[in-house]
N, C-alpha and C positions, 0 to 999 in steps of 0.2 A: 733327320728322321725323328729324335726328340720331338722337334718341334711341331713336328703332324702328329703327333701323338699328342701331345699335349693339347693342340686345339680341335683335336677331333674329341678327345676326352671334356675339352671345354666345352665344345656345341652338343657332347650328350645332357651334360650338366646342362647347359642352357635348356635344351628343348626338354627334359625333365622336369624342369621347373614350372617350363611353359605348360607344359602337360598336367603337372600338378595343382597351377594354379586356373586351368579352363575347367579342370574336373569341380575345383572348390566351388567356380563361380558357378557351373551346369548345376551341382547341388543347393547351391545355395538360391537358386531360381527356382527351382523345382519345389522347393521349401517354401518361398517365398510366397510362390502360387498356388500352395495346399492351404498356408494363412490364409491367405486372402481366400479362397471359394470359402474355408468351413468359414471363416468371419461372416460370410456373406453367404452362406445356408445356400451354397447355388449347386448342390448336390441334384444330379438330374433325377427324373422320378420316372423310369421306365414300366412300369408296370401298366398294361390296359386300359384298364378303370384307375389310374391315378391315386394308387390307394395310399401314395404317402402323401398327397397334395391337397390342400385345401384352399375353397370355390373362390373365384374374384368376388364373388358376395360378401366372403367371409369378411378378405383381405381386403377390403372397401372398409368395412364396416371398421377392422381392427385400425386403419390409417387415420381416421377421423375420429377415434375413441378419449374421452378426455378424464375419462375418470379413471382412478387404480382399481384393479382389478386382480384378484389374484384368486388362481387354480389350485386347487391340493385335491391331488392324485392319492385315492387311499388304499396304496400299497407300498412296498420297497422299489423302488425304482430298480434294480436289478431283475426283478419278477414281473415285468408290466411286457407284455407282446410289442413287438418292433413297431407294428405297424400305427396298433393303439399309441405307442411313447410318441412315435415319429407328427402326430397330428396331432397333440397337447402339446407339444414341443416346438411347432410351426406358431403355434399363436405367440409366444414372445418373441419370434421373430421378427413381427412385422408389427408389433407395437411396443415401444419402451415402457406404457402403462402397463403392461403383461407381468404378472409374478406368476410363476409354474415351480411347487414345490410336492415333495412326493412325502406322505406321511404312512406307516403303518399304523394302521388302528392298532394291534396286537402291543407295538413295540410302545405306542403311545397315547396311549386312551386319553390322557387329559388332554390334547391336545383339542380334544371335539368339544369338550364341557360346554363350548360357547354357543355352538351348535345346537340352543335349546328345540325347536322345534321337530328335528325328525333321531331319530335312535339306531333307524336302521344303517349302520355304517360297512356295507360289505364289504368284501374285498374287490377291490379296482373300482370302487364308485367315485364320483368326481363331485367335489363341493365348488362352483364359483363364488365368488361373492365380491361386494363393492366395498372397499378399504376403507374405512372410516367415517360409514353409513349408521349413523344414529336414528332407530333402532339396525341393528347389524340386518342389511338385506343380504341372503344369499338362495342361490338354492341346489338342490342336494339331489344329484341324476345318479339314479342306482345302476350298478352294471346291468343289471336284465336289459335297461332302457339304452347302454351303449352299445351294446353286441346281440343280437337275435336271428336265433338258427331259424334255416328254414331247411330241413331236409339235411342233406352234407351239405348244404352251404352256410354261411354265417356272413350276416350282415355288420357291417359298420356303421352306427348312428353318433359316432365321437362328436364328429363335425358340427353336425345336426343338434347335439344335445348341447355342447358347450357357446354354438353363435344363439341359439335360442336363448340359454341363461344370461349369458352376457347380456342381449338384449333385455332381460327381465330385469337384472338389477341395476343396471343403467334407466328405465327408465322412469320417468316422474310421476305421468298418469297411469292411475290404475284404470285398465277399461274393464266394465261391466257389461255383460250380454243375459237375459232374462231369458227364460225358456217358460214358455205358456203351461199353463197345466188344471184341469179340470173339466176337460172336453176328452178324456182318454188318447190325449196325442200320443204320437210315438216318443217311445224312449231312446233319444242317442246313448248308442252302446257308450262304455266308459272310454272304450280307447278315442272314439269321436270327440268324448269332453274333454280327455285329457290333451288332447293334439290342439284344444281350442287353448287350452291352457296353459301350454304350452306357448306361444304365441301371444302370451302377456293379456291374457282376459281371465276374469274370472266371472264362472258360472253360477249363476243361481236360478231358481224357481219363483213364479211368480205367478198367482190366481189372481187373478183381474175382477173376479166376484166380491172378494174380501182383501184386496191388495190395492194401493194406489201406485201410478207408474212413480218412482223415483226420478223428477226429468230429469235434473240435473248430475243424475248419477247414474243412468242408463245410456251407454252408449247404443244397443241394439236390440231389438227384442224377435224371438224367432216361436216361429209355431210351424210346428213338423204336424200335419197328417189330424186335425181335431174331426173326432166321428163324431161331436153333435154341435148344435148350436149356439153361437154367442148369445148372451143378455143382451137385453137393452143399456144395462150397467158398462156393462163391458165396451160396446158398439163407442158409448160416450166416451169412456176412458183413451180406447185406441185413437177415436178422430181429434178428441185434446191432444194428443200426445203429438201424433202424428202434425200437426196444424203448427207444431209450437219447434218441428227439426227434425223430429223422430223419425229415426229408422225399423225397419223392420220389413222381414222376410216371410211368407207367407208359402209355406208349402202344402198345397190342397191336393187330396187324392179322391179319386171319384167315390161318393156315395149314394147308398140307395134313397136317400132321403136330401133335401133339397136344404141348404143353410140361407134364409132369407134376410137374417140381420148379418153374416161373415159377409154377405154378397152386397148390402148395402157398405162396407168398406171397402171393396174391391173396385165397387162401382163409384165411389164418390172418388177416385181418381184413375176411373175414363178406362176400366177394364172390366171384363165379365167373366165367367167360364162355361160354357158349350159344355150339357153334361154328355159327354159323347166319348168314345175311346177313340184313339188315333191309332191304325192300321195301315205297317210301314210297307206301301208295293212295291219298291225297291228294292229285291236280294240283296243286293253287297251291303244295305244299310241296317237289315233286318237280321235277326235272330230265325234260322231254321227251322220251321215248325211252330215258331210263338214271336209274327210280325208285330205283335202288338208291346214288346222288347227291340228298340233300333237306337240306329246310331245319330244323331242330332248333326245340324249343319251349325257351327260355331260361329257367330258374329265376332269382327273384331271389336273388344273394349277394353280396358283396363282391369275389370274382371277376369275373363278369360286368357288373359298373357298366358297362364300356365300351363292352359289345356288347350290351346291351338292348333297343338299339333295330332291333337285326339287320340283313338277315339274314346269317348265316355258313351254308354251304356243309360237308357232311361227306360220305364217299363210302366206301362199301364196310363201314359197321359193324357190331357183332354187338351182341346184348343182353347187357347184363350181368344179373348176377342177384344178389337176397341172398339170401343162405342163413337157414333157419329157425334152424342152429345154430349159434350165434356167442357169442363176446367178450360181454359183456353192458353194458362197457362202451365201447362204441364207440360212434359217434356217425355212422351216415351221411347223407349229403346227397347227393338228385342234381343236378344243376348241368343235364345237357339231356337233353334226351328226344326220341323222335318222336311220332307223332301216332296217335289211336285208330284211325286207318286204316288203319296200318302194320300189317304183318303178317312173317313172316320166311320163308327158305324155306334147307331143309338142302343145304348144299354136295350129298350124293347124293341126291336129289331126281330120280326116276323120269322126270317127266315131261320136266325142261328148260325150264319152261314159268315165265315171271315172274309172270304170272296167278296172283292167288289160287284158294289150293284151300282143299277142305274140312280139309286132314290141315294146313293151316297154320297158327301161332299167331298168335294178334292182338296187338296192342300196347293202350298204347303200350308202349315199350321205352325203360329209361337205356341212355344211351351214355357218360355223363360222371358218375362219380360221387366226391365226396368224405367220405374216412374219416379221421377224430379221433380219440384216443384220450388223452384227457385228461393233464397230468401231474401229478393228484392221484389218477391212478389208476394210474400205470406207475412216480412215483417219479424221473419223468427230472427234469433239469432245464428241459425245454420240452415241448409237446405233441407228440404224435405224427402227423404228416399225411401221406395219400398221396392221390396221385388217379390214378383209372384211366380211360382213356378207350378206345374200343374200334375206333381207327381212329387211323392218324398221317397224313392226311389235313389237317388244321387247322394242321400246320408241314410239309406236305410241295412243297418249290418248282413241283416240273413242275405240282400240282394247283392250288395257288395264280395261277398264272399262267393258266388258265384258267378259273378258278373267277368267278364273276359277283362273287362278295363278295371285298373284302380285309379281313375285320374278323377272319378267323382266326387269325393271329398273334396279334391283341388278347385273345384270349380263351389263348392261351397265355404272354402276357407277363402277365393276370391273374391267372393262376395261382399264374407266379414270384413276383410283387410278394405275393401273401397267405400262399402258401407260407413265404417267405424272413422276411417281415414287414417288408417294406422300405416306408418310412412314404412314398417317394415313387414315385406310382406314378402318373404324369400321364399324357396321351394332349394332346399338340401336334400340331397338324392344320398340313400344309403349305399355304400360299396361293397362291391360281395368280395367277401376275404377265402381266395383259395386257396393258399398257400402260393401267394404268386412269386416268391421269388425265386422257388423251384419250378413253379411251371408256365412259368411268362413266357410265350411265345417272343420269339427275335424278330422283330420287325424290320423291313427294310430301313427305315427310319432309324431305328438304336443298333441297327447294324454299323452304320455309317457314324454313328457318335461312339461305338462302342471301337470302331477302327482307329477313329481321329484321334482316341485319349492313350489307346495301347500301341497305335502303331506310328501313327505319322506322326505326331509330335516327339516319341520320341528319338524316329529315325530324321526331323527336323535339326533337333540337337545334336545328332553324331555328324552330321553332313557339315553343318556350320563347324563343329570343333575340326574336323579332319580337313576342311578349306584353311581354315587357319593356318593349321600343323603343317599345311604343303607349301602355303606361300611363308611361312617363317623359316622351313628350310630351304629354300628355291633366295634366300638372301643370303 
């Protein structure tokens, strides 16, 4: 009787042990594999709009990065929004060049001394800069530019603001874009220059009357909407320019007066403009009540990647036209068009009347065209490219802000980026921050990940310890 006692007291002691030491190992796995995911930042990102995740653009751009780079976040890192930390925080992730350090301005004002160009240090604005850049490149994204309400929603531009800097002080060339001026063009709004600017160009002004083109320092030159006539100064200056690489964009909006030396530029590579309005007779493509406001049909180019999926919004354009006699070798593309519904009607047009007539021409009709001109055929040392469009509508503020679409900028920063031949030409969509992690919809999808991590793994783990337990007592 002892003796059954004694070895039923030994096999409790045994499976106690047993029991004691599957619990340490269950733990010590479970431990193991909490390591390992934070080591490896593979925390899933449930939320809709992905608001803790940043774009494979990004994370391209951060894998190939060869320079030190470092973030200082200007706040206490205690006081920074989850969501804000969580996307300053991914970029060292996925590049060991990433330094992310968080300073208070308050706590430590010298710490900016270096920081001679800008003053304004608010709270939670973000300085990038390139680590032992002689003179020191950085640059300095105020929180207005990270976070912008619209109504009760609040956008997130962290992303946006920080792969844009990084790109800025990473890169080598500075590009140059000229903006015409002394024909009364239109003024791009400031957020227009800044978004160019954004995107590692910087802006200047430039009269073609009393200016010569900088070649070698202009990568692009653009002219929004001029209401009177080029020089004959000027005519020379553009077709040298243009002859010798030059780029430039030409956006013409119809006037009551007739530009015979702009038209002699237009024309000397193999395009014209119909001073005519283009009248969209397509409903679906037309604006209600004002057809001469529609929607463009998008050609595929490298241009247009961003706004393919549309629509963009143009308003008041004329047809362009190619001429029979031209360059032979030039190379045009149109880039948009209207619809075989379209039709155009002559500024003095008898009747007044929007309604098609018989005396009207059909479409479709280019409004957006691009001209190349090889440099194995001109001799430059780069190609030759303009593009004309036939409305400055697509960068015009007042029209933008009422316009259904905002994709028209996008097709004007595609422009620059192909133009310029600037190799980064992303599109970072801002995320609307609604407090998602109270009000995140459960999706089927995070239903089923949200199961796997609280339910079956770890009813996985009891099923295998309690097989154990049963075949160590069953011996």
């Amino acid at each position: 009787m002892k003796n059954n006692k004694e070895s039923f007291s030994s096999d409790i002691k045994k499976y106690r042990t047993y029991f004691a030491v599957y619990i340490t190992v269950i733990l010590a796995i479970v431990i193991l594999i909490n390591m390992i995911f934070s080591s490896l930042n593979l925390r899933i990102d449930l939320t809709t709009n992905k608001l803790y995740t940043i774009s494979d653009i990004t994370i391209g751009m951060l894998k190939n990065l060869n320079s030190k780079i470092k973030i200082t976040v200007l706040a206490d890192e205690s006081t920074v929004p989850l969501d804000y930390k969580e996307i300053v925080d991914k970029y060292k992730s996925y590049s060991k060049n990433i330094e992310v350090v968080y300073k208070d301005p308050q706590k430590n004002p010298r710490y900016f001394d270096v920081y001679t160009g800008d003053k304004n240090f608010s709270e939670q604005s973000i300085i990038v800069e390139k680590v032992g850049s002689v003179p020191l490149k950085y640059r300095l994204i105020v929180n207005s530019d990270l976070m912008a309400s619209q109504g009760s929603i609040t956008q997130s531009y962290v992303e946006k603001g920080i792969t844009d800097a990084i790109s800025y002080v990473t890169s080598d060339k500075a590009r140059t874009i000229y903006l015409t001026e002394g024909h009364q063009e239109m003024e791009l709004d400031s957020t227009v220059t800044k978004d160019i600017e954004n995107r590692n160009y910087e802006v200047k002004k430039i009269n073609l009357n009393n200016q010569d083109i900088p070649l070698d320092a202009t990568d692009m030159i653009l002219m929004f909407s001029p209401q009177s006539d080029l020089s004959q100064t000027e005519v020379d200056k553009i077709k040298d320019y243009l002859s010798k690489g030059g780029r430039m964009l030409f956006s013409i909006d119809y006037t009551r007066d007739e530009f015979p030396n702009l038209k002699k530029v237009i024309n000397a590579y193999g395009l014209d403009l119909k001073r005519s309005i283009i009248i969209e007779g397509d409903g679906s493509k037309a604006i209600q009540g004002a057809p001469y406001i529609f929607i463009p049909s998008i050609q595929d180019h490298k241009i247009t990647e961003d706004i393919k999926q549309g629509p963009i919004y143009l308003s008041s354009c004329m047809p362009i036209m190619e001429l029979d006699t031209r360059k032979s070798t030039l190379e045009i593309t149109p880039i948009l068009k209207s619809s075989v519904k379209s039709y155009d009607k002559m500024a003095d047009s008898q009747s007044g009347s929007i309604e098609k007539e018989a005396s009207d021409t059909e479409g479709p009709f280019n409004v957006a065209e691009l001209v190349i001109d090889k440099a194995s055929n001109t001799g430059a040392a780069k190609d030759t490219e303009i593009m004309v469009v036939s409305t400055s509508s697509f960068a015009n503020a007042t029209f933008l802000s009422n316009a259904a679409s905002q994709l028209d900028l996008d097709f004007l920063f595609g422009t620059i980026s192909f133009m310029t031949d600037n190799p980064y030409n992303v599109k970072i969509l801002p995320k609307d921050n609604i407090s998602e992690i109270l009000k995140e919809k459960i999706t089927v999808d995070n239903q089923i990940k949200i199961g796997i991590c609280i339910i079956v793994l770890p009813l996985l783990f009891f099923t295998a310890g309690g097989v154990v337990w049963y075949r160590r007592k069953s011996l």
